[in-house]
C-alpha positions as CSV (number, residue, x, y, z in Angstrom):
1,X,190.9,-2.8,114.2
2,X,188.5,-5.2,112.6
3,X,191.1,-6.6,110.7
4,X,193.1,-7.2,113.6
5,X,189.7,-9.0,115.1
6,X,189.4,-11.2,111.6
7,X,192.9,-12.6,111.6
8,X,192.7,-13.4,115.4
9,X,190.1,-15.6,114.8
10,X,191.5,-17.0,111.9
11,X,195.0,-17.9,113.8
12,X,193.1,-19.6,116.9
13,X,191.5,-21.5,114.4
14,X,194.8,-22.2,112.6
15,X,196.5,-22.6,116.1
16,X,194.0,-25.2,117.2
17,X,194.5,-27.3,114.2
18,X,198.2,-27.5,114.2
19,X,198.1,-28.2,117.9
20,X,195.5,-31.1,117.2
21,X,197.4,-32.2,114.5
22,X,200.6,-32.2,116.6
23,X,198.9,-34.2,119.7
24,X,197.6,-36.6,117.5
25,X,200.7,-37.9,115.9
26,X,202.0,-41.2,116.9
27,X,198.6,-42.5,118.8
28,X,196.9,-45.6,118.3
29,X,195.0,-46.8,115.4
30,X,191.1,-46.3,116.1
31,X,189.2,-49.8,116.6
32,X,186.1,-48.4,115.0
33,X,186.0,-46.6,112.1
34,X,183.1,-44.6,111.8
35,X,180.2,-44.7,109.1
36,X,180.7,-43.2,106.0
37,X,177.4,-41.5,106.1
38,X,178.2,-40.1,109.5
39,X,181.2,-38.6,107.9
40,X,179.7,-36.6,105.0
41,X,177.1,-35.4,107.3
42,X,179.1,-34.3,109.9
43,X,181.4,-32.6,107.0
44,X,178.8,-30.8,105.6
45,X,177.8,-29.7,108.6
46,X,181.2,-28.3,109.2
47,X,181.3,-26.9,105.7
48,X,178.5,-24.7,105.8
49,X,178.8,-23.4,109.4
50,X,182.5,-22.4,108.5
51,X,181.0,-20.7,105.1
52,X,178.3,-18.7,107.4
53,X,181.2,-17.7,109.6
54,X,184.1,-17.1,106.9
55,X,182.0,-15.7,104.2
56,X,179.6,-12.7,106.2
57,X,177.1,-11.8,103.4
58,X,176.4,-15.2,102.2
59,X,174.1,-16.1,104.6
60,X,169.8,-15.5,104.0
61,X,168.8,-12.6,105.5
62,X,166.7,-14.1,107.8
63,X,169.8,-15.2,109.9
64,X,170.5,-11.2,110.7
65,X,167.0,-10.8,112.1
66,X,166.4,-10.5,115.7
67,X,164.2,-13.1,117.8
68,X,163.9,-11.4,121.1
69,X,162.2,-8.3,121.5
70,X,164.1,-5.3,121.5
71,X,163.4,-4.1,125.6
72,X,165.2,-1.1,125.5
73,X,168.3,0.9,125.1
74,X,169.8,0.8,128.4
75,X,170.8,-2.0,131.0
76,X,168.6,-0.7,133.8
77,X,165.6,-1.5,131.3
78,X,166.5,-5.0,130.1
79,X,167.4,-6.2,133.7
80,X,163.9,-5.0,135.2
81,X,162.3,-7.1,132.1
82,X,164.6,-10.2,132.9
83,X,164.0,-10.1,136.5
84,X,160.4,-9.7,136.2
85,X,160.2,-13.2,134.0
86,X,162.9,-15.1,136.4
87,X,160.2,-15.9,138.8
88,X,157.9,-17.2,136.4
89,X,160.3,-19.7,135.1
90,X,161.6,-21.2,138.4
């Protein structure tokens, strides 16, 4: 089933691209074009949140670590806690 799950993503990813690529096609030149520094960073940017997301053990450990508290098991539990700070924040 996981498999199933990991190829899904991959062709919605694939799908969007070919559909973007598609729509594109035959538009305009752009006016602007932009920086070239903008581009790398953006790219990069792009590079290593597809690497955290295609490759799961690469990333540090620290990424798999929780940073809310762990209420409890059940729903009944973590609703009471959420209710209980919705007041406070409003």
């Amino acid at each position: 089933m996981s498999l199933i799950y990991n190829c899904l993503f991959a062709a919605m990813w694939v799908g969007y691209f070919v559909y973007w690529h598609v729509m594109s096609t035959g538009v305009k030149a752009a006016e602007r074009i932009e920086p070239a520094e903008s581009r790398i960073t953006r790219m990069v940017l792009m590079l290593c949140s597809i690497a955290l997301l295609a490759l799961p053990r690469v990333p540090p450990p620290f990424l798999n670590d929780r940073f809310l508290p762990q209420f409890g098991e059940s729903y009944e539990t973590y609703s009471r806690h959420v209710s209980a700070l919705v007041p406070h924040i409003l």
